[in-house]
Gaussian input, Z-matrix of N, CA and C with variables (Angstrom, degrees):
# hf/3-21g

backbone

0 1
 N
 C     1     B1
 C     2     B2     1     A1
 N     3     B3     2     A2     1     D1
 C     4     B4     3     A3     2     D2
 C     5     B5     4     A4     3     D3
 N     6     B6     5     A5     4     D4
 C     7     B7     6     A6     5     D5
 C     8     B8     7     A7     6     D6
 N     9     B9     8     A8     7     D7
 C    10    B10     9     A9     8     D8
 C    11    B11    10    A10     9     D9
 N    12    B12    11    A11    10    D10
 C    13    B13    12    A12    11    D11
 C    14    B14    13    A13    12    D12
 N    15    B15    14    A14    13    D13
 C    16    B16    15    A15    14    D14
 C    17    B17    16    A16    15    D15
 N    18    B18    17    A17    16    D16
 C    19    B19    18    A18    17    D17
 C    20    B20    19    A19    18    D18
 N    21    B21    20    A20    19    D19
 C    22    B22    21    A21    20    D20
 C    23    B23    22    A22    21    D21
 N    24    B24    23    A23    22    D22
 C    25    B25    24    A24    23    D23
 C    26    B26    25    A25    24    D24
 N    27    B27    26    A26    25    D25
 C    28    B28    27    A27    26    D26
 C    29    B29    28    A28    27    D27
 N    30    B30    29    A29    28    D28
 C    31    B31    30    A30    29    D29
 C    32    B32    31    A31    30    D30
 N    33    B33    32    A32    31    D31
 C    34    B34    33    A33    32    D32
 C    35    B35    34    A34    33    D33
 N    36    B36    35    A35    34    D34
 C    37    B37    36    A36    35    D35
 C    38    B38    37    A37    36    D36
 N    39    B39    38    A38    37    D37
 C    40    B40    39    A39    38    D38
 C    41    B41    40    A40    39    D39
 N    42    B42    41    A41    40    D40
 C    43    B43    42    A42    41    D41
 C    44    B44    43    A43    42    D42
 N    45    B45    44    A44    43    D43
 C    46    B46    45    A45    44    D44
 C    47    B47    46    A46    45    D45
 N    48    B48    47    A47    46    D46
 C    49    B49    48    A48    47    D47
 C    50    B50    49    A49    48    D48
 N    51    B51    50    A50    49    D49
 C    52    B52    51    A51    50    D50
 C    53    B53    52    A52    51    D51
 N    54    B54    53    A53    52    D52
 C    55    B55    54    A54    53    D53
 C    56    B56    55    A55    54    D54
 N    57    B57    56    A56    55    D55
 C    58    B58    57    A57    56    D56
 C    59    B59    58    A58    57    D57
 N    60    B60    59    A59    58    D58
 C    61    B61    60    A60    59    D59
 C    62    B62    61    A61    60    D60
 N    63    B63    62    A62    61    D61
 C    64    B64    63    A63    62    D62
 C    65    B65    64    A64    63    D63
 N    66    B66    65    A65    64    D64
 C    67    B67    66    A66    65    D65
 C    68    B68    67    A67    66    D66
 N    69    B69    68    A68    67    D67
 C    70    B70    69    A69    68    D68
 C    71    B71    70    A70    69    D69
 N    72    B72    71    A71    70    D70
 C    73    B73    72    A72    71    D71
 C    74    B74    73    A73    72    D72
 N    75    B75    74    A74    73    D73
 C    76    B76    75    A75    74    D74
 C    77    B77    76    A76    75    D75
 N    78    B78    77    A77    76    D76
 C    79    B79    78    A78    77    D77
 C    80    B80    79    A79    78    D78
 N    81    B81    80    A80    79    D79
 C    82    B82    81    A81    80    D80
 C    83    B83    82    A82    81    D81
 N    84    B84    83    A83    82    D82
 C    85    B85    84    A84    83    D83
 C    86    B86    85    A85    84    D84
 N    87    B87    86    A86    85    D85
 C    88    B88    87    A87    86    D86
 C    89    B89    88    A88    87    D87
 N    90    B90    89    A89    88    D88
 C    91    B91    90    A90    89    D89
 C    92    B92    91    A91    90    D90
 N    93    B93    92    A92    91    D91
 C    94    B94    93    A93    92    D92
 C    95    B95    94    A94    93    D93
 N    96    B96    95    A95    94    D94
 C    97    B97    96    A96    95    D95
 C    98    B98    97    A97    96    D96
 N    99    B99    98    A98    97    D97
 C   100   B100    99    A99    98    D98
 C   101   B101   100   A100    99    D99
 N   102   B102   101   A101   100   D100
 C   103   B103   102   A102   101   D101
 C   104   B104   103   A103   102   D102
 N   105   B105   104   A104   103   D103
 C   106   B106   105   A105   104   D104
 C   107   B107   106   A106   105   D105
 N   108   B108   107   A107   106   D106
 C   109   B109   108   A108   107   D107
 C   110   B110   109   A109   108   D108
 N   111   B111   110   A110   109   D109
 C   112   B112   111   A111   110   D110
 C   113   B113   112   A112   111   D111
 N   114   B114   113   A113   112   D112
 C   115   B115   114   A114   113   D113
 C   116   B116   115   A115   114   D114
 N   117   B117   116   A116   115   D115
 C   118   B118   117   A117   116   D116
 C   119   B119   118   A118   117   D117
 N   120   B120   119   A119   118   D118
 C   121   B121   120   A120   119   D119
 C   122   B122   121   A121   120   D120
 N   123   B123   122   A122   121   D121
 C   124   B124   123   A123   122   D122
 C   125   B125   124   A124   123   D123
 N   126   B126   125   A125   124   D124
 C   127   B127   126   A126   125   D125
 C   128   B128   127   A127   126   D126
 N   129   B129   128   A128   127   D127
 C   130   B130   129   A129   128   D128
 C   131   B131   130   A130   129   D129
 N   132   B132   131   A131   130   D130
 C   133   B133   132   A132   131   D131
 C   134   B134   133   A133   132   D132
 N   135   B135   134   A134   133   D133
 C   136   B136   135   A135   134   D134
 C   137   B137   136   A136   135   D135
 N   138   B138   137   A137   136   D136
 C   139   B139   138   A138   137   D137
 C   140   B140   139   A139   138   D138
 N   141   B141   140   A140   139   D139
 C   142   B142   141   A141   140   D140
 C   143   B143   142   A142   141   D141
 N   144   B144   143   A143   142   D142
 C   145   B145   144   A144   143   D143
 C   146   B146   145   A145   144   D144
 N   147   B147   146   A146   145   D145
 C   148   B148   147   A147   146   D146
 C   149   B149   148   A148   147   D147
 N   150   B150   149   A149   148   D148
 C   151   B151   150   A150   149   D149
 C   152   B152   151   A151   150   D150
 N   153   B153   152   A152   151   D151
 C   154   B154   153   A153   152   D152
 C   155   B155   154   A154   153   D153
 N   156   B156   155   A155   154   D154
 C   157   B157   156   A156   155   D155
 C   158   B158   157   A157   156   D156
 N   159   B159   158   A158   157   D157
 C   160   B160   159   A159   158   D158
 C   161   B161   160   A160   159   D159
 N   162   B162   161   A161   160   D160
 C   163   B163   162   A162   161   D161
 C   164   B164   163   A163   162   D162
 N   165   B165   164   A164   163   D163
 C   166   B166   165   A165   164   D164
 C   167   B167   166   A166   165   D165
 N   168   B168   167   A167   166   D166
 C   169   B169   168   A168   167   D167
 C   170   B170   169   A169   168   D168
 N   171   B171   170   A170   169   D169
 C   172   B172   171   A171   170   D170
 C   173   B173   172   A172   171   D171
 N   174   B174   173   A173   172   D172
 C   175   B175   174   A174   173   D173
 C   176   B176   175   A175   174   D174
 N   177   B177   176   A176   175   D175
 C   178   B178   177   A177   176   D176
 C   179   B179   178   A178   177   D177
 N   180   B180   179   A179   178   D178
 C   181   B181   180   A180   179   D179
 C   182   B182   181   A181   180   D180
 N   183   B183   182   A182   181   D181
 C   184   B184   183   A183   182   D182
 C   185   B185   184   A184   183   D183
 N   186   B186   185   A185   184   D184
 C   187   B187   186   A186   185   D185
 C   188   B188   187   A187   186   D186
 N   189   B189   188   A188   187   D187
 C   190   B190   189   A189   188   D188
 C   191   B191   190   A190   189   D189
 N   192   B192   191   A191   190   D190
 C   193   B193   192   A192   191   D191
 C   194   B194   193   A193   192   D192
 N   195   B195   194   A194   193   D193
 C   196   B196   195   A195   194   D194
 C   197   B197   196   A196   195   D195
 N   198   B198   197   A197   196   D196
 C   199   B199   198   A198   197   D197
 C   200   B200   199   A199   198   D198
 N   201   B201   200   A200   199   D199
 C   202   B202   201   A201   200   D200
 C   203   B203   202   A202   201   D201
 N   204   B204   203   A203   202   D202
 C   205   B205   204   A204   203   D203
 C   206   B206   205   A205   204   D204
 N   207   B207   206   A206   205   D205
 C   208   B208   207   A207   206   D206
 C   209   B209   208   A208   207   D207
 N   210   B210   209   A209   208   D208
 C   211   B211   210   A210   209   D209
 C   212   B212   211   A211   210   D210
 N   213   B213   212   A212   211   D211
 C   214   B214   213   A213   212   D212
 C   215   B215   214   A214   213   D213
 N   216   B216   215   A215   214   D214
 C   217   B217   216   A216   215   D215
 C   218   B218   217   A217   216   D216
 N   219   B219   218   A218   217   D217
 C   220   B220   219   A219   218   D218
 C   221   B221   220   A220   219   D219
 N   222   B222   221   A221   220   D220
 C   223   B223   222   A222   221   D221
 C   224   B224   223   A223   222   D222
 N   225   B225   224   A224   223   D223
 C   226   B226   225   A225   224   D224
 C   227   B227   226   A226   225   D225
 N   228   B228   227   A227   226   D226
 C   229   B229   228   A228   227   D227
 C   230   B230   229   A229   228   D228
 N   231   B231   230   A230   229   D229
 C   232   B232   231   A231   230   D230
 C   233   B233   232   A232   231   D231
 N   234   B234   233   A233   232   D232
 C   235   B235   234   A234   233   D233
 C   236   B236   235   A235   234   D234
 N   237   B237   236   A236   235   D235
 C   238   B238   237   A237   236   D236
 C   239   B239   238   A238   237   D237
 N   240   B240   239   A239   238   D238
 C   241   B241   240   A240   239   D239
 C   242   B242   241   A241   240   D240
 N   243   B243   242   A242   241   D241
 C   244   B244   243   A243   242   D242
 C   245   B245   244   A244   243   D243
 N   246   B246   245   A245   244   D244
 C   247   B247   246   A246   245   D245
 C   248   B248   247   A247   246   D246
 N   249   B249   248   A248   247   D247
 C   250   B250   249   A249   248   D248
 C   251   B251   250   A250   249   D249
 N   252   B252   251   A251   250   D250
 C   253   B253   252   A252   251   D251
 C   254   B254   253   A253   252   D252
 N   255   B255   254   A254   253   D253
 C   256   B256   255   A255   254   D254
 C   257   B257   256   A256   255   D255
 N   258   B258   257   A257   256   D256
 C   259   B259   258   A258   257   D257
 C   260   B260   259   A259   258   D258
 N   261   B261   260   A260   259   D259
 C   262   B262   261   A261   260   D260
 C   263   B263   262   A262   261   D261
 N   264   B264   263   A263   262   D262
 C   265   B265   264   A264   263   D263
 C   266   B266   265   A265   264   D264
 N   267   B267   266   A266   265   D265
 C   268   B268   267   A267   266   D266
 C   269   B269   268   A268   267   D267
 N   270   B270   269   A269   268   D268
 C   271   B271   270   A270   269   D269
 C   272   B272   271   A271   270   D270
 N   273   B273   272   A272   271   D271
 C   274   B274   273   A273   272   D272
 C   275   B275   274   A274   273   D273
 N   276   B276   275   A275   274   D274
 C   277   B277   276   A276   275   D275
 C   278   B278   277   A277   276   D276
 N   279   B279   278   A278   277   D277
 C   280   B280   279   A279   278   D278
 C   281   B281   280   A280   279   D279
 N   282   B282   281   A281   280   D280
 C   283   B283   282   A282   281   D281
 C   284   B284   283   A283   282   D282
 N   285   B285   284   A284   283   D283
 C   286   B286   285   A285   284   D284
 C   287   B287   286   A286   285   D285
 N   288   B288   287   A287   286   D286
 C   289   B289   288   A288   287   D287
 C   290   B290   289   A289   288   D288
 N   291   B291   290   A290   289   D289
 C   292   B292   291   A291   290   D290
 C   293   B293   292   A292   291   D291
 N   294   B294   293   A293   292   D292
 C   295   B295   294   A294   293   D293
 C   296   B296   295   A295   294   D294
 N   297   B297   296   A296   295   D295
 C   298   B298   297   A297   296   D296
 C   299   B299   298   A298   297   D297
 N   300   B300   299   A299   298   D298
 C   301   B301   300   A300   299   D299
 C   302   B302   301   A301   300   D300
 N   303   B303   302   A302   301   D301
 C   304   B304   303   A303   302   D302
 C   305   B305   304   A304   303   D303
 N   306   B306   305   A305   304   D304
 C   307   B307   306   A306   305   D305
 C   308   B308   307   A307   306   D306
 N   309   B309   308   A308   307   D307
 C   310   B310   309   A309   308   D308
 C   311   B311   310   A310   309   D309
 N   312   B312   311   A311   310   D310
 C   313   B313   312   A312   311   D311
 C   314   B314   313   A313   312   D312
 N   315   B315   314   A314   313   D313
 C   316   B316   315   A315   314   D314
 C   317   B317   316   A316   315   D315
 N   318   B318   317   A317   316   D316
 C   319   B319   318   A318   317   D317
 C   320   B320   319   A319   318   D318
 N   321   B321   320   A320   319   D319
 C   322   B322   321   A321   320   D320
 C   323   B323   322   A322   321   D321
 N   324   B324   323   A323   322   D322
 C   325   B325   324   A324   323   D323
 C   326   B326   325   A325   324   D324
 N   327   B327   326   A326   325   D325
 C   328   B328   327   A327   326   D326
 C   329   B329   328   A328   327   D327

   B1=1.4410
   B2=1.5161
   B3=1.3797
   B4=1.4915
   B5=1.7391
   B6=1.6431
   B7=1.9221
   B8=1.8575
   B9=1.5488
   B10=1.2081
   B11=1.6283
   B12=1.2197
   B13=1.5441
   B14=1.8340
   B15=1.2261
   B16=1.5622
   B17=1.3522
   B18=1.2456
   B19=1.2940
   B20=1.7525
   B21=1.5061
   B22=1.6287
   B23=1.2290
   B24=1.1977
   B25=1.1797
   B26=1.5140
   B27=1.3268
   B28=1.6997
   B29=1.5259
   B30=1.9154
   B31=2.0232
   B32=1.4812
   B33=1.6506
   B34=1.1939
   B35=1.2349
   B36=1.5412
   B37=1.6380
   B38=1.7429
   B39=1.3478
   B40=1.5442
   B41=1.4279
   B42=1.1577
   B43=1.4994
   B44=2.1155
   B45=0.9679
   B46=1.3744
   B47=1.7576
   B48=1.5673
   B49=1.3616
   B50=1.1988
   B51=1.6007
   B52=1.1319
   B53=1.8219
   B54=1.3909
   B55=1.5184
   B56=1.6539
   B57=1.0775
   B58=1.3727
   B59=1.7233
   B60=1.3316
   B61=1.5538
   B62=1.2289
   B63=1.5306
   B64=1.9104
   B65=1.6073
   B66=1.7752
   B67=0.9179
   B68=2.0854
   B69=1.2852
   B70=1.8255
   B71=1.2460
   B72=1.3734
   B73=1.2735
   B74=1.6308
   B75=1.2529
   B76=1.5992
   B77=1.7649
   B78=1.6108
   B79=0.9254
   B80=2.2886
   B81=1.1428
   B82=0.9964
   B83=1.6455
   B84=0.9368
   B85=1.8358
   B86=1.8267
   B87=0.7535
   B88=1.7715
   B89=1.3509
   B90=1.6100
   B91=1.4158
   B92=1.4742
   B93=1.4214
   B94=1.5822
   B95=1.3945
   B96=1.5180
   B97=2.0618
   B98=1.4390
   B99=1.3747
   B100=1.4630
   B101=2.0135
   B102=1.1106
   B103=1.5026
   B104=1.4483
   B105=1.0932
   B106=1.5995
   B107=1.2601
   B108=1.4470
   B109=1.3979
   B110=1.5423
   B111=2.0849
   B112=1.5759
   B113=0.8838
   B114=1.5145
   B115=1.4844
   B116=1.5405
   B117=1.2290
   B118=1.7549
   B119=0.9530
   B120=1.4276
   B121=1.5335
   B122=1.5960
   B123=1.0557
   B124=1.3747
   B125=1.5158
   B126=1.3521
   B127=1.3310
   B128=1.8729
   B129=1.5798
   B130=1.7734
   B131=1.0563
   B132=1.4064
   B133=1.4110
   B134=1.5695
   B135=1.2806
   B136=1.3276
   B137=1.7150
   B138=1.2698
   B139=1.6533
   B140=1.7246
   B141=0.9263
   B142=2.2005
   B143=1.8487
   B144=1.7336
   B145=1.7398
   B146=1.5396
   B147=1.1327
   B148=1.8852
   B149=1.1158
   B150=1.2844
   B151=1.6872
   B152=1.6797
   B153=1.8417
   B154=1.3881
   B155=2.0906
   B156=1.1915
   B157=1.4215
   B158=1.7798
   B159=1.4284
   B160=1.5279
   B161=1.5146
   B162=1.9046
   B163=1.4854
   B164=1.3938
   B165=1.5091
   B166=1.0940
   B167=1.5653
   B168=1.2541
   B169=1.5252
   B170=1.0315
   B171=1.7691
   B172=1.5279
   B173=1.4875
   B174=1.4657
   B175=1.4373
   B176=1.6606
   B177=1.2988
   B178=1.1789
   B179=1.5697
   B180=1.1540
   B181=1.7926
   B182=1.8937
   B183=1.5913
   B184=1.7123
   B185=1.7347
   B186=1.0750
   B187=1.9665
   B188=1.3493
   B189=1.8580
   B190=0.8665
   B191=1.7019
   B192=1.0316
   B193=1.4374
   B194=1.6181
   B195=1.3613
   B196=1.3833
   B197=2.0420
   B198=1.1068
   B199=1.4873
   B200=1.7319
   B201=1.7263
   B202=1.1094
   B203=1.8725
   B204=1.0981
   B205=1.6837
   B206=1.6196
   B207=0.7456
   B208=1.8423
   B209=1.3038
   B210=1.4260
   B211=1.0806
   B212=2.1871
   B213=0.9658
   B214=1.5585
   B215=1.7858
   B216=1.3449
   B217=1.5820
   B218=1.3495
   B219=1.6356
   B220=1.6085
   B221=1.3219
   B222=1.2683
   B223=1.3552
   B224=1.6336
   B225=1.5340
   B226=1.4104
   B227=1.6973
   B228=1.2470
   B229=1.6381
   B230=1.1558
   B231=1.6782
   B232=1.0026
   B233=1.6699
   B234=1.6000
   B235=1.4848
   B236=1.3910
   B237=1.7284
   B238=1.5682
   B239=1.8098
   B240=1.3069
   B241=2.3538
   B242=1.7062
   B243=1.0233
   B244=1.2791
   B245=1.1806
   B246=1.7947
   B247=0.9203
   B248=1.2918
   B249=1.5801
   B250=1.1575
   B251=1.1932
   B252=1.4003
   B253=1.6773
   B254=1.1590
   B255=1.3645
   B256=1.7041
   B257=1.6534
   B258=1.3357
   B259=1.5774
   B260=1.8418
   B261=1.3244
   B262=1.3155
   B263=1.2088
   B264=1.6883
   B265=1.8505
   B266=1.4182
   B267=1.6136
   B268=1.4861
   B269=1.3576
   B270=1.2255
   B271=1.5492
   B272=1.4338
   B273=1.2375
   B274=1.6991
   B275=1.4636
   B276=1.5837
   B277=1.4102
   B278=1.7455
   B279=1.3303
   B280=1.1621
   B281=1.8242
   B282=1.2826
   B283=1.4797
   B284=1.7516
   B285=1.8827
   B286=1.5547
   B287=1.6429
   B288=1.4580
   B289=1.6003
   B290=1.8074
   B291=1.0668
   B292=1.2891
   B293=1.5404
   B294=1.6039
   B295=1.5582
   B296=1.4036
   B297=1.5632
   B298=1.7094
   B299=1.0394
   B300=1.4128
   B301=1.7847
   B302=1.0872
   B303=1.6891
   B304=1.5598
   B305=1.1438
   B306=1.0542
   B307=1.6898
   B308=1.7537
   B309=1.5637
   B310=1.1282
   B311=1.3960
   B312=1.6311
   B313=1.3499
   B314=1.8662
   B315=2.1038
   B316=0.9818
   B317=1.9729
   B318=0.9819
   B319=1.6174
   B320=1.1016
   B321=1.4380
   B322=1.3432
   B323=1.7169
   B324=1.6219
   B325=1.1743
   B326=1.6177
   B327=1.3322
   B328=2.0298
   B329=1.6743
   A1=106.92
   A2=112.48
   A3=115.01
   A4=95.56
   A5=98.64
   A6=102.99
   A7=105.13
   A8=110.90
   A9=121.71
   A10=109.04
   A11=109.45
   A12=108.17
   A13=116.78
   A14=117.47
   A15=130.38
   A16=105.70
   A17=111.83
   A18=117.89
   A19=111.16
   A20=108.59
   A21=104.94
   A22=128.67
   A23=122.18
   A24=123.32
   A25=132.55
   A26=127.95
   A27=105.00
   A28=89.18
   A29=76.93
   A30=103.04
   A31=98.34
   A32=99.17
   A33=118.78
   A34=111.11
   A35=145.40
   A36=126.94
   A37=103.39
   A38=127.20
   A39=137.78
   A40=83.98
   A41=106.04
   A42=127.45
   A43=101.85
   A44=111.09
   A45=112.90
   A46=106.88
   A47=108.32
   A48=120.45
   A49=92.27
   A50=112.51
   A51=126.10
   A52=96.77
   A53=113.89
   A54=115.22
   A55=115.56
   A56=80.83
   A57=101.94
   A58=134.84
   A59=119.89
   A60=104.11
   A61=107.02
   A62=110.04
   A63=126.60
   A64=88.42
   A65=145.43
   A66=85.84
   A67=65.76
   A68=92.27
   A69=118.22
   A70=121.94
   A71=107.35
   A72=123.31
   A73=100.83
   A74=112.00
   A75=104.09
   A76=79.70
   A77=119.47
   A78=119.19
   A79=108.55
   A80=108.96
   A81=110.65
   A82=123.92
   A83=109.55
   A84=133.43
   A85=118.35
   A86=117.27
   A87=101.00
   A88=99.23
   A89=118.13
   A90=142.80
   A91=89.82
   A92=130.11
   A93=139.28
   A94=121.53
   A95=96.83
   A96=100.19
   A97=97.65
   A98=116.72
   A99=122.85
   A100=85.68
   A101=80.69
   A102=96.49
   A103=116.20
   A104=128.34
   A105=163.03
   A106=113.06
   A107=128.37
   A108=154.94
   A109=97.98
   A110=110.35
   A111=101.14
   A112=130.03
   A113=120.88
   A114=119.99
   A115=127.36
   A116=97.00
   A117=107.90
   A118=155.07
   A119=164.14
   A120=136.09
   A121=126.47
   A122=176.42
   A123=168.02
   A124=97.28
   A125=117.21
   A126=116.82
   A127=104.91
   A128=102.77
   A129=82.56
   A130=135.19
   A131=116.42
   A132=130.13
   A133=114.33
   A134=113.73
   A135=125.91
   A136=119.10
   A137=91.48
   A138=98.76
   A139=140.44
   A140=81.84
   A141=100.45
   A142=88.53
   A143=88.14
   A144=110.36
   A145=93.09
   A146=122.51
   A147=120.50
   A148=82.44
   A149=118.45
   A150=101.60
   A151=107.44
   A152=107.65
   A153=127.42
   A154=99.04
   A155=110.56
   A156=117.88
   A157=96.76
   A158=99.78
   A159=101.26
   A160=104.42
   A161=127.19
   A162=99.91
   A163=89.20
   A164=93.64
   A165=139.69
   A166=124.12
   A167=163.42
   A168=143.21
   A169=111.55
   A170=107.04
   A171=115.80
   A172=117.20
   A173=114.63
   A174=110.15
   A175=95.93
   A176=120.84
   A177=135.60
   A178=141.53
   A179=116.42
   A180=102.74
   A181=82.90
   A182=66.16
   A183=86.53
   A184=127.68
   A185=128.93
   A186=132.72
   A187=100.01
   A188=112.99
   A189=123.70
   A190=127.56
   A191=119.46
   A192=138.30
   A193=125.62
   A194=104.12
   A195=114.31
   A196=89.89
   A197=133.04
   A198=151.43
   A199=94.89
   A200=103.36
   A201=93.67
   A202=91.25
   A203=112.87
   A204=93.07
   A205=114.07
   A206=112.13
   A207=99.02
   A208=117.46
   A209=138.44
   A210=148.63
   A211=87.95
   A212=92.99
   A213=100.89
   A214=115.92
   A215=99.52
   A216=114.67
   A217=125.28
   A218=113.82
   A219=117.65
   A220=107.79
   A221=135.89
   A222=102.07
   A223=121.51
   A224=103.31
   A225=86.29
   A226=122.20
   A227=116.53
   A228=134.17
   A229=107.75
   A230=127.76
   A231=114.90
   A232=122.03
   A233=93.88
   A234=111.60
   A235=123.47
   A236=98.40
   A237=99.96
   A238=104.84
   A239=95.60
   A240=107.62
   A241=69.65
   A242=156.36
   A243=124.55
   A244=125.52
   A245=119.62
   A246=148.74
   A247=116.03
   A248=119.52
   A249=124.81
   A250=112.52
   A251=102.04
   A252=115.85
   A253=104.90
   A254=150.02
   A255=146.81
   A256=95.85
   A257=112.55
   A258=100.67
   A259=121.17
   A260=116.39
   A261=146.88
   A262=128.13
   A263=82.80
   A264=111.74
   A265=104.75
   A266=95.37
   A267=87.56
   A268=157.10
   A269=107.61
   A270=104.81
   A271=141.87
   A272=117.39
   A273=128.62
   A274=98.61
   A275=105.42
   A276=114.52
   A277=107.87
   A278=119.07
   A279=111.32
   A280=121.79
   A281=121.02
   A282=110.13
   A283=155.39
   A284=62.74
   A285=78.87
   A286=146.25
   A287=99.15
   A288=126.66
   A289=88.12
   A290=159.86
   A291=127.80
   A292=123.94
   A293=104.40
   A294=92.10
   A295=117.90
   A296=106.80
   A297=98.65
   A298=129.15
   A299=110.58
   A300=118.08
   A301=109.61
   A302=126.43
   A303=127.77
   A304=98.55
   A305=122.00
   A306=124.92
   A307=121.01
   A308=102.22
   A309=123.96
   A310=121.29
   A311=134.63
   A312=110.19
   A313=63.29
   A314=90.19
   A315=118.33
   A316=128.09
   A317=134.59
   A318=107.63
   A319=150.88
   A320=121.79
   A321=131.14
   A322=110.84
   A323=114.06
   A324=114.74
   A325=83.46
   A326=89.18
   A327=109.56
   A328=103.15
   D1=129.57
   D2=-164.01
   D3=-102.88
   D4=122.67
   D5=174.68
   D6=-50.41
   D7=134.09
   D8=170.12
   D9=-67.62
   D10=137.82
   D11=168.80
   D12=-117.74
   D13=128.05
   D14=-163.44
   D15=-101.65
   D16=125.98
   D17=179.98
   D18=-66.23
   D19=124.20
   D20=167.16
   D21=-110.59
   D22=3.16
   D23=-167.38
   D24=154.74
   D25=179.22
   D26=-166.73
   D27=-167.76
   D28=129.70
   D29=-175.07
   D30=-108.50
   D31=178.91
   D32=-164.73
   D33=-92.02
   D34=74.39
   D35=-148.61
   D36=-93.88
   D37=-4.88
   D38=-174.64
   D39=-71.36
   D40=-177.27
   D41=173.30
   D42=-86.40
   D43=-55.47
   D44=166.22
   D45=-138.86
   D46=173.95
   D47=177.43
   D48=-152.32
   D49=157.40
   D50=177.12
   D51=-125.87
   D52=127.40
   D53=166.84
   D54=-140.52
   D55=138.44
   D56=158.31
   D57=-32.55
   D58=99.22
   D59=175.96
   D60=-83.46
   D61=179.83
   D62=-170.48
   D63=-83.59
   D64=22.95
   D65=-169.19
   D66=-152.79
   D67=34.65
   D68=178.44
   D69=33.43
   D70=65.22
   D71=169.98
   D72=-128.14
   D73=-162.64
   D74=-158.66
   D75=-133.17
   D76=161.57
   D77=155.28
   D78=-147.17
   D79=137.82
   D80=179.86
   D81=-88.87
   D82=136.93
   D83=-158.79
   D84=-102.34
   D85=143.72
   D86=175.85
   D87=-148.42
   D88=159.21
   D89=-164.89
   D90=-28.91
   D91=150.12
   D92=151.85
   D93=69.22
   D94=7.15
   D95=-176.81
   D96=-80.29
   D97=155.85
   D98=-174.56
   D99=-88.12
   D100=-177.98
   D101=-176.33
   D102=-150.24
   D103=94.28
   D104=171.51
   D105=-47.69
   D106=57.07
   D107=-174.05
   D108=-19.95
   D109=-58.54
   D110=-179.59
   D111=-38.70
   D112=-26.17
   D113=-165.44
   D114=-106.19
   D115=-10.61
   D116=149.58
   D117=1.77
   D118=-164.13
   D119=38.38
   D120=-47.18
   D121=-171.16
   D122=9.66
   D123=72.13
   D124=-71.85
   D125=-152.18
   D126=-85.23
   D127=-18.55
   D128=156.65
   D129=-69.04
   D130=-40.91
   D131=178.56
   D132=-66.59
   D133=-29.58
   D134=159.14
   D135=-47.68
   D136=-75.23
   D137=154.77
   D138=-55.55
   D139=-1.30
   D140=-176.10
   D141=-80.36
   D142=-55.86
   D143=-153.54
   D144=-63.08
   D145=-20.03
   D146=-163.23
   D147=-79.31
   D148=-67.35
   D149=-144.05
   D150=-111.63
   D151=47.59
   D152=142.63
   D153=70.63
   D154=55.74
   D155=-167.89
   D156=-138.15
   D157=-7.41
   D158=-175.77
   D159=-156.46
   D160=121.41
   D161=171.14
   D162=-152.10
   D163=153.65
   D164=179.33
   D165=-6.29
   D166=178.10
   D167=136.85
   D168=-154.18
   D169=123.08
   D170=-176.67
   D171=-110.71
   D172=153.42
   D173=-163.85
   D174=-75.09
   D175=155.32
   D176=146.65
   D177=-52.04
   D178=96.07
   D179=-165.53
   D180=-61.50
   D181=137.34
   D182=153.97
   D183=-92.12
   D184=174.20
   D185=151.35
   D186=-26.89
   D187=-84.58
   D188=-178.44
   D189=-30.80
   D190=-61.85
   D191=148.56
   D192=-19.43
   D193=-57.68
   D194=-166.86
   D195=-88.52
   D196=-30.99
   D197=161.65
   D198=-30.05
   D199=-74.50
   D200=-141.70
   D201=-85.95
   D202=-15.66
   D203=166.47
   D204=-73.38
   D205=-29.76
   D206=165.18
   D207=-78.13
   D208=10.90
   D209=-168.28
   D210=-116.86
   D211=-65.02
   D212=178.01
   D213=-45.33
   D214=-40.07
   D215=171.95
   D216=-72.18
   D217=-37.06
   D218=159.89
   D219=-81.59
   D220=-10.10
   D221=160.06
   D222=-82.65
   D223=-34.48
   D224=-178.06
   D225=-85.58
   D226=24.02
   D227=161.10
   D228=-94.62
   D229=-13.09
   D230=-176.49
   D231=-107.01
   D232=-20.18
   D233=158.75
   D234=-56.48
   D235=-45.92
   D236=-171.62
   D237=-58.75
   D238=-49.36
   D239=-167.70
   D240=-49.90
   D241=-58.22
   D242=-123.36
   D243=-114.27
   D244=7.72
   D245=140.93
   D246=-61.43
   D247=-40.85
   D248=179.94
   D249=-52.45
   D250=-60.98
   D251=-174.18
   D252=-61.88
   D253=-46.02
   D254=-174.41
   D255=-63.04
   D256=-50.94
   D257=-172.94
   D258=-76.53
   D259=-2.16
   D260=146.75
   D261=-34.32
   D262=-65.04
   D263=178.85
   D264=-61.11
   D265=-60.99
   D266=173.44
   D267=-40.74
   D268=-65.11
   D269=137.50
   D270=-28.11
   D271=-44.57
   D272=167.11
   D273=-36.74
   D274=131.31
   D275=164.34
   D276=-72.79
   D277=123.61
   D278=176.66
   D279=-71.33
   D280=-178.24
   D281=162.37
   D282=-52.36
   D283=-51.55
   D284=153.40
   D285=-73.27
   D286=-33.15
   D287=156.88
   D288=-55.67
   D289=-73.19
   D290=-156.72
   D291=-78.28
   D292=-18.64
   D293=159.90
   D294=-106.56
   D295=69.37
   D296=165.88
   D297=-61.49
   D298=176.81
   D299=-171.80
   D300=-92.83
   D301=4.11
   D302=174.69
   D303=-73.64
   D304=-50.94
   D305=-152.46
   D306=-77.91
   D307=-25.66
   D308=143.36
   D309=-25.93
   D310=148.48
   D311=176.73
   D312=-131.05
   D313=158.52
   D314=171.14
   D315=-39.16
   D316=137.49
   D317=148.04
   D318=-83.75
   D319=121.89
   D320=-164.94
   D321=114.86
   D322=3.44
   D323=-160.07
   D324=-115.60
   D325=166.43
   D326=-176.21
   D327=-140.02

C-alpha cells in the first residue's frame, strides 16, 4: 500500500515570477517564496505552473503515517474475518437444535 501524498501548497522554483493578484495588480515572487493561492488569480498561477516557474508541494508521508495506515488496514481485515466468523457461527446448527423435542417420541406412547 503506497502512503497518499496531499497537496499543500506551491513555491516559487524559477528564479522569479511575476503574478497576478485577485485584485489586478502584479506582484513579484523570488526562488522558494510560498505562494498564497487566495491572493491570486487562478489562471496566473495556472500559467506560472505551465511553463515550470511555479510547482506544486506535497507533504511527505512520514513512518508514522505509513504505520498508522497499515494499522487502519489490519483492523479493517480484521473486522471483515470476524464478521465472517460470527456470521458462520450463526448459521451453525447448535446442540441443542439437534436434539429437539420433535424427534423425541412422547412417554408412554408406541
Amino acid at each position: 500500500m503506497g502512503a497518499r501524498k496531499k497537496l499543500t501548497g506551491h513555491i516559487v522554483s524559477g528564479a522569479a515570477v511575476v503574478l497576478v493578484t485577485k485584485d489586478a495588480s502584479e506582484r513579484y515572487l523570488y526562488r522558494g517564496a510560498p505562494i498564497p493561492l487566495e491572493a491570486f488569480t487562478d489562471e496566473s498561477v495556472e500559467h506560472a505552473i505551465s511553463v515550470g516557474l511555479v510547482e506544486e508541494v506535497y507533504d511527505e508521508p512520514t513512518e508514522d503515517q505509513a504505520a498508522a495506515e497499515q494499522a487502519a488496514a489490519d483492523a479493517q481485515a480484521a473486522a471483515v474475518e470476524q464478521a465472517a466468523t460470527d456470521a458462520a457461527a450463526a448459521e451453525a446448527p447448535t446442540p441443542a437444535a439437534k436434539a429437539s423435542p420433535a424427534s423425541k417420541s412422547a412417554p408412554g406412547s408406541k
